[in-house]
N, C-alpha and C positions, 0 to 999 in steps of 0.2 A: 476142602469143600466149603464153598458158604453157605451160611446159616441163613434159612428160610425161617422170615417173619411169621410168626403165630397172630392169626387176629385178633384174640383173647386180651394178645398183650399190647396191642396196641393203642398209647395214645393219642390225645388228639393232635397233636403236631406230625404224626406219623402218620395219621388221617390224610390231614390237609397233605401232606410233605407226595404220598402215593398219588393223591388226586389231583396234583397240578403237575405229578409225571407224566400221567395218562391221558392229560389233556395236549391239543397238538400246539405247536408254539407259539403260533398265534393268538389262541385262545390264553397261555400261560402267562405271556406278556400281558397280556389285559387284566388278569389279574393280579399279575404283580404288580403295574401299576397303581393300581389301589392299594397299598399296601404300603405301612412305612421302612424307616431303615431297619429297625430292630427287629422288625416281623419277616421282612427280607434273610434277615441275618440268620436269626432261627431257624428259619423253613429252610436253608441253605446247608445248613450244619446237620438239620434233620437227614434231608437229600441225603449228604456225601455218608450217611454213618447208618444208616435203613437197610441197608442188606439186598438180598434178594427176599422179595416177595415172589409167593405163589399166586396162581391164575385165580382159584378158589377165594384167595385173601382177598384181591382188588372184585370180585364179583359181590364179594358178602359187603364191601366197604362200599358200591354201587346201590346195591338192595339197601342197605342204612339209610345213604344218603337220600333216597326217593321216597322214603317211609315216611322220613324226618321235613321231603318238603311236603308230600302230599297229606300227613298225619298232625303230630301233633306239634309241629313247630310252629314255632309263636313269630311274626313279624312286628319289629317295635316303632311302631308310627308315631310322630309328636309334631304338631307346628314348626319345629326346628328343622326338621328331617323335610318334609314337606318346602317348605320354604326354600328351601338349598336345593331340592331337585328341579324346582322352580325356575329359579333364578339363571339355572344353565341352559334352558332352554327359552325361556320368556325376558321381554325388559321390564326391567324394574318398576314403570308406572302399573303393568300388566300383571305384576307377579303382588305388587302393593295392592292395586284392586282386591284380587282373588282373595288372600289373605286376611284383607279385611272382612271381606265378604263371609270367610270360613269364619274367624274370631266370634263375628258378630252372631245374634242365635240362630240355632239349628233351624232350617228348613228351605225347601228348594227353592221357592218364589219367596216375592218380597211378602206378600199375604201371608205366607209359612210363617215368614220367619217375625211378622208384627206378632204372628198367635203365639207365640213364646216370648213377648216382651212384655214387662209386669204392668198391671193397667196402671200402676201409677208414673212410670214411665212414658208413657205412649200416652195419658190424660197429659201431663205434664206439656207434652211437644205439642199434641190438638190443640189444646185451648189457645193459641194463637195463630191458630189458622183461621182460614173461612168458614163462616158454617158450612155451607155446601163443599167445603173438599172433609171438613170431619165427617157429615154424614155420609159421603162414598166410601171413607175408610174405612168406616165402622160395618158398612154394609158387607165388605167382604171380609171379615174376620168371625170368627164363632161367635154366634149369640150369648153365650153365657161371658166370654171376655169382653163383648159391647158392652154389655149392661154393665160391667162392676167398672170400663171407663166412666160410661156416662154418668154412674153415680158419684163419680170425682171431680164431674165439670159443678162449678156454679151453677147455682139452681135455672138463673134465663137462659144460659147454655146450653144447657142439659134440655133445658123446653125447647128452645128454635131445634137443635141437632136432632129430635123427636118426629118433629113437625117437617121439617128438612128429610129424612130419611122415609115418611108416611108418603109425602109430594115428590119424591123424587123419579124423573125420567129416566128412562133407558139413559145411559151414558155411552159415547161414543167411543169408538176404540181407540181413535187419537189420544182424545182426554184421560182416557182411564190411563194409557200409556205412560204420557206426561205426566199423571199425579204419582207412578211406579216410580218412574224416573228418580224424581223430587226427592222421595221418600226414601228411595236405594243412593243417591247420591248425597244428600242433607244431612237424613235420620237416618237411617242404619249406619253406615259408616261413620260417625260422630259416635254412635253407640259404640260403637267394635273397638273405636279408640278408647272410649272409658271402661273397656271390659278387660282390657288390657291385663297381663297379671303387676301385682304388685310387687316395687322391685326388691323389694325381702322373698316373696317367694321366688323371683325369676332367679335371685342368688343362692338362694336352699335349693334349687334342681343343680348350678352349677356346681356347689357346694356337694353335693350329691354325685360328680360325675369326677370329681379330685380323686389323687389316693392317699394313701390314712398320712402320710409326709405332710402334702399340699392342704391337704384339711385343717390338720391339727396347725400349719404354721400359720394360714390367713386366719382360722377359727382366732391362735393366742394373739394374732394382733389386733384383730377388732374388738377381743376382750379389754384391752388393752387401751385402744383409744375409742372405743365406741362400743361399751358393753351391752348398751341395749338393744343395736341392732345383732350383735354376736347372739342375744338371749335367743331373739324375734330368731333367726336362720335357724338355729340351735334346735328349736321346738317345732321349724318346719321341715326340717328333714327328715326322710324315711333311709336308715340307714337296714343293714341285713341282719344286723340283730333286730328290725322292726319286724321284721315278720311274724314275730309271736304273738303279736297283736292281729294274726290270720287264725280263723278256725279250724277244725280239723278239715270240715266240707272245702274249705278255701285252699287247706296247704294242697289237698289231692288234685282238685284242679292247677293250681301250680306246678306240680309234678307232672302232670298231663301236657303241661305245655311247655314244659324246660327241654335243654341238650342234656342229656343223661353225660355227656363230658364234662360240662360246664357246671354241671350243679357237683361233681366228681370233686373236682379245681374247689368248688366255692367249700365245700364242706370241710375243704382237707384247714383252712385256717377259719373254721368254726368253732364257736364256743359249741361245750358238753351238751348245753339248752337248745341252739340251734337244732343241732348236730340230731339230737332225740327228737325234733320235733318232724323232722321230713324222716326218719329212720319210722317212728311210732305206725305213721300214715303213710306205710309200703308193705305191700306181700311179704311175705319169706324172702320169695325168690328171688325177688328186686333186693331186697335189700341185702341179704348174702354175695352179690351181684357187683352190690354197688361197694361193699365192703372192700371184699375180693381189688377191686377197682382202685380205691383209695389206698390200700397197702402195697399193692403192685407198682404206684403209679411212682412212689419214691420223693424225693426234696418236691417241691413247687417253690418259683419265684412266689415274691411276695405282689410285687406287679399282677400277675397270672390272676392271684388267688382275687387281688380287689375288684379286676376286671370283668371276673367270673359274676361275683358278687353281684357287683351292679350292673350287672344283665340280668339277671335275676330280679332285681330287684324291680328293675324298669318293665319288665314281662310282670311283675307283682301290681305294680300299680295302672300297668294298660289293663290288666283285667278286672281291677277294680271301677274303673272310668266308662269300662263296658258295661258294671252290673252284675259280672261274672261269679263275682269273689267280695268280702267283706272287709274290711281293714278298721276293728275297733279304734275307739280313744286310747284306753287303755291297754295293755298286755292281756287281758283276757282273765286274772285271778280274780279280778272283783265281779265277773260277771255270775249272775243268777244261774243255775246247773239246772234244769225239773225233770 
């Protein structure tokens, strides 16, 4: 007789392996498409060796899986991801626009997005305009961000743009148009290009997305021949032991938004410190749970575990970027306790 699958003991390969059975072929094929060889390979070896599942097993494995999209799953969004969804559906003058457009500061209109550009910035680009197109700009930006331009114009500047803004007529919708135009096609996008990240940090997220092999080999060779930009990557990167440098309040929400599989995988090749630090900041029952889970689950690739990791990690620092979560300088010992 075959042995019917326990949901208990179910991994996540065994997961996925049930959930692209039960999907109809069509659907199967679409996502194996997406998928590489090795992931093919696995989930294939998974298939042939899964057993019989029960009704119950694949309904509780459904109920998970809709908890997980409606609850507390995290979607991990970044300019790269963004960018490449783009690309397949838009042309690349179109997908460069947009792009730029997002890079450049946060806000829906061009008016938005001047009121988050630093007055010394935005004084900088004015002062070689007309008077009469600075005082329209300034007209539609917050009064508090006008005034600390115009106290960075030249003192005559700063007078006409005054006098300019006091006499100024209804402006027409054409013109107003055209100065939008000017400004989204000149100045902001000119900004967006020099907001750009710098290319030590754009190599610390790559560097960040290696596994501990490819890290450590490019790390020893730029030590190697260019120590100081190894230093510069070195100290920009947020590896999984960084998260010690999260607070209690920050690791819970972390937890709140992780794959309880995934963080299962990440933990199994953590250090002691980690390891206590998401342990400390769980119920009992989670964490008996999650134990339970880790000793069940037997060897992990080493692949597996890095992969785990920096998912984790990239959910660590979108939440940060949100506001969500806190991410010290330090590791959190020097900090003041009251």
């Amino acid at each position: 007789m075959a042995q019917v699958v326990e949901y208990r003991k179910l991994a996540g390969l065994d997961k996925a392996a049930i959930m692209l059975m039960t999907m109809s072929e069509d659907n199967a094929q679409k996502v194996m498409e997406l998928m590489d060889e090795d992931e093919i390979r696995d989930l294939s070896y998974t298939m042939s060796n899964l057993g019989q599942v029960a009704p119950d097993t694949i309904e509780r494995l459904f109920v998970e899986f809709a908890e997980n999209l409606t609850g507390g799953s995290t979607v991990s969004g970044s300019l790269q991801n963004t960018e490449h969804l783009l690309s397949k559906v838009l042309g690349s003058d179109k997908v460069s626009a947009i792009m730029e457009d997002i890079r450049g500061p946060a806000g829906r209109t061009t008016w938005d997005k001047l009121g988050n550009v630093s007055e010394e910035v935005l004084a900088n680009y004015l002062k070689n305009e007309y008077p009469q197109t600075i005082a329209l700009v300034l007209s539609k930006i917050k009064p508090d961000h006008a005034a600390k331009v115009i106290a960075l114009f030249p003192e005559d500047l700063s007078q006409e743009t005054i006098i300019r803004m006091l006499t100024m007529d209804a402006v027409k919708k054409e013109v107003l148009e055209r100065v939008e135009q000017t400004l989204r096609s000149e100045f902001m996008s000119n900004l967006a290009k020099t907001h750009r990240q710098d290319s030590h940090e754009m190599m610390a997220e790559i560097f960040n997305n290696f596994d501990r092999n490819m890290e450590s080999k490019f790390l020893t060779y730029l030590e190697e021949n260019n120590p100081e930009s190894a230093e510069r990557i070195r100290n920009l990167m947020f590896t999984f032991d960084d998260l010690v440098k999260i607070d209690p309040v920050g690791i819970q929400a972390l937890l709140r938004g992780v794959d309880k599989d995934k963080l299962t995988v990440a933990l199994k090749g953590a250090s002691d410190r980690i390891k206590n630090l998401f342990f400390d900041n769980m119920s009992e029952r989670a964490l008996k749970i999650l134990k339970e889970d880790m000793e069940n689950m037997g060897p992990v690739r080493l692949r597996d575990v890095d992969e785990a990791q920096m998912y984790i990690v990239n959910i660590a620092k979108d939440l940060a970027a949100k506001g969500e979560i806190v991410i010290s300088e330090d590791d959190g010992e020097d900090q003041l306790v009251y």
